[in-house]
C-alpha positions in Angstrom: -30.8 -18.2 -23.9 -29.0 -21.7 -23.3 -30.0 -22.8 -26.4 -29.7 -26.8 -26.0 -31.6 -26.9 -23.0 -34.0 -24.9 -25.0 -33.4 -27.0 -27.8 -34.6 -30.5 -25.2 -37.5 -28.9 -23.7 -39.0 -28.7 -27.1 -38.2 -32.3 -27.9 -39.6 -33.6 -24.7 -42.6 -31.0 -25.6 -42.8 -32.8 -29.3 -43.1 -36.3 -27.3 -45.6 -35.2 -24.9 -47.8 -33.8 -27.7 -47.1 -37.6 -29.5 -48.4 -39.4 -25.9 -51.0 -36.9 -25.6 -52.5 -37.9 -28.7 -51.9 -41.4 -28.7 -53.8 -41.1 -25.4 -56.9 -39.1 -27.3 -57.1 -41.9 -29.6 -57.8 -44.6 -27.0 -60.2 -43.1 -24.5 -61.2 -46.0 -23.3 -57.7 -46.9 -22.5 -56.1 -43.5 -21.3 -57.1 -39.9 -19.8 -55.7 -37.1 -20.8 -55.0 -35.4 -17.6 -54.3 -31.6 -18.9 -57.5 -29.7 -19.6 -56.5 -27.3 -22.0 -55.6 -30.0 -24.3 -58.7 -31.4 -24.1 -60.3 -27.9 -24.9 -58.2 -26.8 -27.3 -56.3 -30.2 -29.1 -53.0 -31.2 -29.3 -51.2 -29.5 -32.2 -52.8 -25.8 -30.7 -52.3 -26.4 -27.5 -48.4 -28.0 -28.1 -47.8 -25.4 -30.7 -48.9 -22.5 -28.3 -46.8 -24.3 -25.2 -43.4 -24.1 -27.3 -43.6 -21.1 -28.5 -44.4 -19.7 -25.4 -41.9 -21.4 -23.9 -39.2 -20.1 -26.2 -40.6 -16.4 -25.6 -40.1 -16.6 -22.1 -36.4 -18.5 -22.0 -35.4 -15.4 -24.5 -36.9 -12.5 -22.5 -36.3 -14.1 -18.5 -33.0 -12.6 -17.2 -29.9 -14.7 -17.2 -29.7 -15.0 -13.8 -33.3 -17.0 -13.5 -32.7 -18.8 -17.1 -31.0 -21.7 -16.0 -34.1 -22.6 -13.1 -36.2 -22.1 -15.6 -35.0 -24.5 -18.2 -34.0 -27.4 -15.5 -37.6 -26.4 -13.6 -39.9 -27.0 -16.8 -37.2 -29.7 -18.3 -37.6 -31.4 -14.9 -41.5 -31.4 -15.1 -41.5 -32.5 -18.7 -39.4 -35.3 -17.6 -41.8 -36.4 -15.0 -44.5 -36.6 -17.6 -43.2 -37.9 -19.8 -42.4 -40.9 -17.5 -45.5 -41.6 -16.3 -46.8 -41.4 -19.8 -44.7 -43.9 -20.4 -44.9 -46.1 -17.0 -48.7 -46.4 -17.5 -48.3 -47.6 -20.9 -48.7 -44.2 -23.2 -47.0 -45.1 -26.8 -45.4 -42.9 -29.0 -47.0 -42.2 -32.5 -45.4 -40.3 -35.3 
């Protein structure tokens, strides 16, 4: 597993959750965009996302490992940009 990729996707995944609650907390402000966090909240929901995401950079084959980390750190990226282009804060 390359294990500082690993190591940013969950970072960018810590952020997200932060945006994704700071969103929550102003609904007359932001939308949350991703249903299951809406269903489920933000600490299950994040919690369950890295861990899965973990699981399946330690079992996918080498060979596929490194689109998979650039894939989902690419997609966190965008996300986390738009979160913060439309004015989503981060709050520890």
């Amino acid at each position: 597993m390359g294990l500082g990729l690993e190591l940013a996707f969950q970072a960018m995944l810590l952020v997200d959750a932060r945006q994704s609650q700071y969103a929550l907390d102003r609904p007359a402000q932001f939308r949350e965009y991703n249903p299951l966090v809406r269903k489920y909240g933000v600490t299950r929901y994040f919690i369950a996302a890295g861990v899965a995401h973990a699981a399946i950079s330690y079992t996918i084959p080498e060979k596929y490992l490194p689109a998979w980390q650039y894939g989902t750190l690419a997609i966190e990226g965008f996300v986390l940009a738009h979160n913060a282009r439309v004015g989503v804060k981060i709050s520890f």
